[in-house]
C-alpha positions as CSV (number, residue, x, y, z in Angstrom):
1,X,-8.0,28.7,-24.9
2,X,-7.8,26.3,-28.1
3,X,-10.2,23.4,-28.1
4,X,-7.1,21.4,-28.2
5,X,-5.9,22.4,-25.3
6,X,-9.5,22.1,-23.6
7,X,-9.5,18.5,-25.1
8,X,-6.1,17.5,-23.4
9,X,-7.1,19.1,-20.3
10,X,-10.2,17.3,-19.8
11,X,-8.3,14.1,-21.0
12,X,-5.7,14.5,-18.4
13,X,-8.1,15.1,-15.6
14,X,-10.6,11.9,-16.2
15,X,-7.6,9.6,-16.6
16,X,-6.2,11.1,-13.2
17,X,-9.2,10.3,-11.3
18,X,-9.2,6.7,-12.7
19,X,-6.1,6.8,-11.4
20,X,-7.1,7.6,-8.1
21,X,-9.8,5.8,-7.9
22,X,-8.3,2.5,-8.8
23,X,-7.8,0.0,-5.5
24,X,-5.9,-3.3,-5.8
25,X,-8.5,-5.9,-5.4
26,X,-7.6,-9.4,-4.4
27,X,-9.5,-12.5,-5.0
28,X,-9.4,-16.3,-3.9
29,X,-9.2,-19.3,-6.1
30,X,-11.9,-21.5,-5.5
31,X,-9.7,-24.2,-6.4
32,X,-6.6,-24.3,-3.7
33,X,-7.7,-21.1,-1.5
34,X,-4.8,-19.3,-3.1
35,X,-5.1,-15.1,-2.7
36,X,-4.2,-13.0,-5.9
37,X,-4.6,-9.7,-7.8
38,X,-6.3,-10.7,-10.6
39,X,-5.3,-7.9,-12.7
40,X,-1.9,-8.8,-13.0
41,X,-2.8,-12.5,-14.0
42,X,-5.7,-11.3,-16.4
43,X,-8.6,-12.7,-14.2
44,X,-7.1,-16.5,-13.5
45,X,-5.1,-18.4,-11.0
46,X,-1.6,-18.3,-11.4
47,X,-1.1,-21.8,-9.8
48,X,-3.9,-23.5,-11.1
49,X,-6.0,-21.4,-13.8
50,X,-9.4,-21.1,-12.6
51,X,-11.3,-18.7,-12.8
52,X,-12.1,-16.8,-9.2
53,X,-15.3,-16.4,-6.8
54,X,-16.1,-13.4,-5.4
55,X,-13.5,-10.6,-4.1
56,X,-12.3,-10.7,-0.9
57,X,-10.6,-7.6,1.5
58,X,-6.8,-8.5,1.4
59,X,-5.6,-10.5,4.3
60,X,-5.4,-7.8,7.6
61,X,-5.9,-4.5,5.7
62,X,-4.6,-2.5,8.9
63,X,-0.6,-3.8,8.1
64,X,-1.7,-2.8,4.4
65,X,-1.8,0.8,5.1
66,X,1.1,0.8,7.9
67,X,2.9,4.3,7.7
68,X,6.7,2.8,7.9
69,X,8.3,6.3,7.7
70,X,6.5,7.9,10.1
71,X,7.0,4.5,12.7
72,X,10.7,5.1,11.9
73,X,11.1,8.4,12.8
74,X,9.0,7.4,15.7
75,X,11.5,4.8,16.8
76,X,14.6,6.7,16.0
77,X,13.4,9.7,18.6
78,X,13.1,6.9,20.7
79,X,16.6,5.4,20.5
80,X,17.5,8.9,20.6
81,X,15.8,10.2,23.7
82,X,17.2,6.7,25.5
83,X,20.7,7.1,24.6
84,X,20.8,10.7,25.7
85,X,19.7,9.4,29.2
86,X,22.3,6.9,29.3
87,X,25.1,9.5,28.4
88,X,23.7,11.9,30.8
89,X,23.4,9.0,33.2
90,X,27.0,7.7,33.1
91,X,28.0,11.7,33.1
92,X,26.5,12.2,36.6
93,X,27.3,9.5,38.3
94,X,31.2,8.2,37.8
């Protein structure tokens, strides 16, 4: 293998564990309580400018990490399974 190669390689690899490794962090403004990501606003406010206090957990971390698809394919076999009773129920019975 060419040191080139072994150079990209290990390039590719240390940048795709930053990647991984990166977790949106949210602070509050110790100004007007507002929460933001401060490394889409470069580290202040966007409503006031100040600089922030310490991080904080985003607000209720368990809806953060909600599966939606798997919920919906949840509720869709649902719906399902209760309109097949209803079909079989009006079937049987007039």
């Amino acid at each position: 293998m060419s040191s080139v190669r072994t150079s990209v390689g290990g390039a590719a690899v240390r940048v795709r564990g930053q990647l991984r490794r990166r977790q949106e962090r949210y602070v509050v403004c110790p100004v007007d309580g507002f929460l933001f990501r401060p490394l889409y606003t470069s580290g202040v406010c966007p409503l006031c400018g100040a600089t922030p206090g310490p991080e904080e957990p985003p607000p209720l971390p368990y809806l953060v990490r909600f599966d939606r698809f798997r919920t919906g394919v949840f509720a869709l076999a649902l719906v399902s399974a209760v309109m097949s009773a209803l079909v079989l129920y009006t079937y049987f019975t007039h």
